[in-house]
C-alpha positions in Angstrom: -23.0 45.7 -7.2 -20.6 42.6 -6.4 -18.9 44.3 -3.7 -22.6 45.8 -2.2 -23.6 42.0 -2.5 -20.5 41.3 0.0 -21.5 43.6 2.2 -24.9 43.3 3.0 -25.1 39.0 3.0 -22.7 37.3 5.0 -20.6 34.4 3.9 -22.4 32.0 5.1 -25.6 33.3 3.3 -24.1 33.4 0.2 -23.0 30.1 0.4 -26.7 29.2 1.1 -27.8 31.0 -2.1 -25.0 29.1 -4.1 -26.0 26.0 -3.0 -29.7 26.7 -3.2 -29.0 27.6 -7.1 -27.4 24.3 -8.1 -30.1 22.9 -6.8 -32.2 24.4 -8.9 -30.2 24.4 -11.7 -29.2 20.8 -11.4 -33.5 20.1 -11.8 -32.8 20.7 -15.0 -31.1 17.2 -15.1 -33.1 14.7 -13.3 -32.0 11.9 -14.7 -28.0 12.2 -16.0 -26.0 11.6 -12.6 -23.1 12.7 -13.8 -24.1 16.0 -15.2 -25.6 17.0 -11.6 -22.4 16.3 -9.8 -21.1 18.8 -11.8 -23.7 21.2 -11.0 -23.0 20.3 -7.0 -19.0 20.7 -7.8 -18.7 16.8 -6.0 -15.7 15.3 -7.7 -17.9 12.1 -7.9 -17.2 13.0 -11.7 -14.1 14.5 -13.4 -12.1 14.4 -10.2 -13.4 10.5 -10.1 -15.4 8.7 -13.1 -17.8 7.3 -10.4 -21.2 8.1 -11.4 -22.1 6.0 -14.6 -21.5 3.6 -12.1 -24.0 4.7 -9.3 -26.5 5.4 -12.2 -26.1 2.1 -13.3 -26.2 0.6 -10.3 -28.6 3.6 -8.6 -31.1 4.2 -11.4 -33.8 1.5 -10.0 -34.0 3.4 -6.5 -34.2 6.8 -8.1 -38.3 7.2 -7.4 -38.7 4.9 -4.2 -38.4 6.2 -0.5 -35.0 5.5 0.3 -32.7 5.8 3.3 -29.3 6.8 2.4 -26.5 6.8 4.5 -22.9 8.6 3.2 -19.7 8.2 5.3 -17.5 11.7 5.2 -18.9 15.2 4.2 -15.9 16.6 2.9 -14.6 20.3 3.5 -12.4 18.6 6.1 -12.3 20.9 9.0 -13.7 23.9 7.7 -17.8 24.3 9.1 -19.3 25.4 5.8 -17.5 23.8 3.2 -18.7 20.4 2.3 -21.5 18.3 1.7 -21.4 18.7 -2.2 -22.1 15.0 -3.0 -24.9 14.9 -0.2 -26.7 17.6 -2.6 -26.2 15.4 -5.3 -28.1 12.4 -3.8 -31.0 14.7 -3.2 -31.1 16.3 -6.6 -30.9 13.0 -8.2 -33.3 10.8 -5.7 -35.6 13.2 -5.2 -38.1 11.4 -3.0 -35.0 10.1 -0.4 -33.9 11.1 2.9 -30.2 11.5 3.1 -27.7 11.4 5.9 -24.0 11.2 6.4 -21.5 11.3 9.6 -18.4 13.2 10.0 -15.8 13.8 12.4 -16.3 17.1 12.0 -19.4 19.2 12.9 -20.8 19.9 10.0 -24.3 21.1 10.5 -24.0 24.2 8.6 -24.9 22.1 5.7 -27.9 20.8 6.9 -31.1 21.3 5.2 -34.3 19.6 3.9 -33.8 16.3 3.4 -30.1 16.3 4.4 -28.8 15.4 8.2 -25.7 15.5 9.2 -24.0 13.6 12.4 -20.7 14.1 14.0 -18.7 11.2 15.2 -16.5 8.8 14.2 -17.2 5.9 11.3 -15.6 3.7 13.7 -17.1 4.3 16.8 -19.8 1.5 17.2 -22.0 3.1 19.7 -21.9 6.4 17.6 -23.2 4.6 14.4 -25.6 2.1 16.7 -27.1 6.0 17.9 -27.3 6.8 14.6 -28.8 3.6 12.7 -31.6 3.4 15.6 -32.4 7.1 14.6 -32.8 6.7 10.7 -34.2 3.3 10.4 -33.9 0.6 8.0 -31.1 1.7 5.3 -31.1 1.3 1.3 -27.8 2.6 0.5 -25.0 3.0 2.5 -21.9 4.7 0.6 -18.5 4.8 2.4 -16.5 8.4 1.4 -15.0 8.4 4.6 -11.4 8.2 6.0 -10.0 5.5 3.5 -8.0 4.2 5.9 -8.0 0.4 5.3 -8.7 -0.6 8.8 -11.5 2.0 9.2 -13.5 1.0 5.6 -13.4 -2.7 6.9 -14.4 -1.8 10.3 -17.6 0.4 9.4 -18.4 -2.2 6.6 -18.9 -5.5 9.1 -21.0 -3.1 11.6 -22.9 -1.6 9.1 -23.7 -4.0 6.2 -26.0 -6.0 8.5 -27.9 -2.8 9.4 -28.4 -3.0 5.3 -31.9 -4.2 3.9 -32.0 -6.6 2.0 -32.2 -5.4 -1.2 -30.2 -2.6 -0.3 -26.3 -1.6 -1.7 -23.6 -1.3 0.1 -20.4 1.4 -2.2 -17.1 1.6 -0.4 -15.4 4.5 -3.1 -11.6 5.3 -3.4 -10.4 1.8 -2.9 -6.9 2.8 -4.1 -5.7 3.1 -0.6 -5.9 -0.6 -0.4 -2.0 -0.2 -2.1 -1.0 2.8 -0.3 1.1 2.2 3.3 -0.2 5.6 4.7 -3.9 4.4 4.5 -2.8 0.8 5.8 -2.6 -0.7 2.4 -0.3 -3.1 0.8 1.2 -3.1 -2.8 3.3 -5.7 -2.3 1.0 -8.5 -0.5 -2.3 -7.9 -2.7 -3.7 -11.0 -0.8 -3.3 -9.2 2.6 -6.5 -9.5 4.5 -5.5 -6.2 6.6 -6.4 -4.3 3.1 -9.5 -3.0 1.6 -9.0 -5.9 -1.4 -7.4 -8.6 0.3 -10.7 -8.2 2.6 -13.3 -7.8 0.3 -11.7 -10.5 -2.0 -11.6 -13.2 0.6 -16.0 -12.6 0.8 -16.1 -13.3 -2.9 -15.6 -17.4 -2.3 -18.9 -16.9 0.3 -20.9 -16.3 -2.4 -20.5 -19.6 -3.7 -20.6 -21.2 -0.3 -22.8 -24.2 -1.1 -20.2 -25.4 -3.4 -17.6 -25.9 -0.9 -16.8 -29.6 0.1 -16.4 -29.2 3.4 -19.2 -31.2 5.2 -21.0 -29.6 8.1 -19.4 -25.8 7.1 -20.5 -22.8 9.3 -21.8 -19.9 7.0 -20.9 -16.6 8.1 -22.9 -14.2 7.8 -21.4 -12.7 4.8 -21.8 -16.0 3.2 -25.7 -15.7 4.2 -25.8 -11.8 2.7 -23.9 -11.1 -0.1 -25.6 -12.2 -3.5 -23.3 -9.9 -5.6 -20.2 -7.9 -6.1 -19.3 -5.2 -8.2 -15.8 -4.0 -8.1 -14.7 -0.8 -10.5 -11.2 1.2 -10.7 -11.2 2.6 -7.1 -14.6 1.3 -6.3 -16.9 -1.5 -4.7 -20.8 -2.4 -5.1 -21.9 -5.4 -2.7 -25.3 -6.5 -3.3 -27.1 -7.9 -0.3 -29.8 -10.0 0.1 -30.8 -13.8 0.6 -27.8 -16.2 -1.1 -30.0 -19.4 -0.6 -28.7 -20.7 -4.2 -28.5 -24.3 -3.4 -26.0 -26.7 -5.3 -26.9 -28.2 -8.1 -24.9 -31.3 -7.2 -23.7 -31.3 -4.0 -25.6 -31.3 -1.1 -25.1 -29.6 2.2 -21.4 -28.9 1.5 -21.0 -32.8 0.5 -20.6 -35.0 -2.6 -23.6 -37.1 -3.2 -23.2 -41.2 -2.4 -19.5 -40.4 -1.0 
């Protein structure tokens, strides 16, 4: 029966009907994150211990009309392979419209709810095509290339395309020590890094407190009103930081 199953449904097809039943399957589920990316094989969790994070941090957007952009499909080069964490996000968030970008064409793995792009994460006038196309975004997760330079690149495009309100998840953060990727184990303050960067935004939050009358704020400073770091992975809030001082005031000590 197996080998008559072979013969008469392609390869592709039967990868359709796999995916189609862990879809199903994973309905069974609706609300344990972690569970479901088992179901869609994404190694989100047991390769990774990511998702009590994104649950935690995910749960409140899990009935609302959401936009969700994911960097990198996975399968690498191969056309059908891929896009298991894509079917996560749309078993878990049931109501959202979910897209992703890779450099390889991956629209074999397209289906309701689920579009696919090809181009580069740092190509600015590929992602400017693409944001113009999809709108206002909620969450925007990068699984991409991990290389250092790449992660920081896509992050200062992208983050302002971010609502407010909206989370911004930059995963695998290890590469921030690893030369290959562009990282640095011995300099851990190196601004050319995943963590050297994303520490150095971390003072912006508390911007107002810095004496340092008539101070510029960047738009980071402007944006970011939290930040979440994990082993291997990175939550920035955005929204309004308007927090004012509760003693100086505008970046200078009172009567001085």
């Amino acid at each position: 029966m197996k080998q008559m199953f072979k013969k008469f449904i392609t390869y592709q097809n039967r990868l359709k009907i796999r995916y189609k039943g862990r879809a199903l399957f994973a309905k069974l589920y609706p609300f344990n994150l972690s569970k479901i990316a088992r179901i869609h094989k994404t190694d989100k969790f047991g390769g990774h211990f990511y998702t009590p994070h994104y649950q935690n941090h995910f749960s409140k957007f899990k009935f609302k009309r959401n936009t969700i952009l994911e960097i990198g499909v996975g399968g690498y080069e191969d056309p059908y392979l891929g896009g298991n964490s894509l079917r996560m996000w749309k078993s878990y968030f049931p109501f959202s419209k979910i897209y992703s970008l890779d450099i390889h064409d991956k629209s074999f793995l397209q289906e309701n709810r689920i579009k696919i792009f090809k181009g580069s994460q740092v190509d600015f006038n590929f992602l400017d095509t693409i944001t113009v196309e999809i709108g206002g975004i909620d969450i925007i997760i990068d699984d991409g290339s991990h290389i250092n330079e790449h992660v920081i690149e896509s992050f200062k495009y992208l983050f302002p395309k971010l609502k407010n309100g909206g989370i911004y998840v930059v995963e695998d953060t290890q590469t921030s020590y690893w030369k290959d990727y562009g990282g640095d184990s011995i300099n851990l303050d190196n601004k050319e890094t995943i963590y050297g960067f994303f520490k150095g935004l971390i003072d912006g939050l508390n911007n107002e407190e810095f004496v340092i009358e008539g101070y510029q704020k960047s738009y980071f400073d402007k944006h970011i009103v939290s930040m979440h770091f994990y082993h291997n992975m990175i939550f920035i809030y955005k929204g309004e930081n308007n927090e004012l001082s509760n003693f100086l005031v505008k970046n200078k000590i009172p009567h001085e």
